[in-house]
N, C-alpha and C positions, 0 to 999 in steps of 0.2 A: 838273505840269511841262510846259511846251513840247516841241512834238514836230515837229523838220524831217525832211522827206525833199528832198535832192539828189538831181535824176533827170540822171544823166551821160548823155549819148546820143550823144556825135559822136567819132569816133576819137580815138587820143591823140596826134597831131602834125596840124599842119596850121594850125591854130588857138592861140586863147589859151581856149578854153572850158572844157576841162580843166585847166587850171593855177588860172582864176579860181575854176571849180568846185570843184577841193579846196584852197584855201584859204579861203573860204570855208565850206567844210565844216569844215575844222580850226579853223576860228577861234569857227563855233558850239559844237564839242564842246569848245574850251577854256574857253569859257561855260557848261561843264557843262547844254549842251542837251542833251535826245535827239535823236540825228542818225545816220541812215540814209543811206549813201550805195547810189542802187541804179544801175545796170548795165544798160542797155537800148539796144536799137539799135544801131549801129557803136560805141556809148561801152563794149558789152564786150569790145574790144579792150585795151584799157586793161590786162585782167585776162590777156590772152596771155604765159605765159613764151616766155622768150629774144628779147626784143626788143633790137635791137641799133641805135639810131639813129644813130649815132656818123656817119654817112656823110653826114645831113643836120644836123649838127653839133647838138644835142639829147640831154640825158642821156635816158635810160630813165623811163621815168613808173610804173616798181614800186615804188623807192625811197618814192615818193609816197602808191602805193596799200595797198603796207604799213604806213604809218605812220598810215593811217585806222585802222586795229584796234587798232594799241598809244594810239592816244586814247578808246577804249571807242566811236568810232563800227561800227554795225552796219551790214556790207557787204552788199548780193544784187546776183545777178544775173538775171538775164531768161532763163530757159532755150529760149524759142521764138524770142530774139536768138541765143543761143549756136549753138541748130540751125539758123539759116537761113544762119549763115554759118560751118558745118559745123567747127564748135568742140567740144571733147568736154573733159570736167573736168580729163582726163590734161594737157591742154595748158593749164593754168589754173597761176597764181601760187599758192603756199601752199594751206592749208585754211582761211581763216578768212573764209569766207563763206559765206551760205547761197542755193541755187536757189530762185527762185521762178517761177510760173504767172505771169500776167494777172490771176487770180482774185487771187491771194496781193497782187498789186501794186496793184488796185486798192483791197482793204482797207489795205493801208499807208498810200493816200494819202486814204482818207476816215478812219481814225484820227488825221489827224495834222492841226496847225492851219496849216504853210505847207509848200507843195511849188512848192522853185523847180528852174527845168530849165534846163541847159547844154549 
């Protein structure tokens, strides 16, 4: 079986990286790929509850990030992303993700045969 990993890295508004990124993602896991969406860089923002964008007129991009799990894609996030910009799991969307190292992420993307980044 095909193995993607989405490496999300740039905040959740500002851009269209993350909107292209998880559709894109959904649309491999609707093709019953293995698909990894992982969490790195400013892109674990993404996974901050209580965001409220309404102000720059923008829904919420949890709606989104939740509905990677209910398609069997497999969530992580960056944990030395999460510490640098002083993130702690309490402040994180749901459970349904797993923390990873550098270590952990760079075997994900040598197991896997395409790793596109957002």
């Amino acid at each position: 079986m095909t193995k993607v990993n989405f490496l999300l890295r740039k905040a959740p508004y500002g851009s269209v990286n993350d909107v292209e990124g998880f559709r894109l993602c959904t649309a491999f896991a609707a093709m019953e790929i293995d698909t990894n969406a992982i969490f790195i860089d400013d892109g674990v923002f993404v996974a901050l509850s209580g965001q409220d964008p309404k102000a720059i007129g923008l829904p919420p991009v949890s709606a989104a990030y939740e509905r990677l799990t209910d398609m069997n894609v497999k969530v992580f996030l960056l944990e030395e992303s999460l510490k640098e910009r002083g993130i702690s799991r309490e402040d994180l969307i749901g459970e349904d993700f797993s923390l990873i190292g550098k270590t952990e992420l760079a075997r994900l993307i040598s197991e896997s045969d395409f790793t596109l980044s957002f």
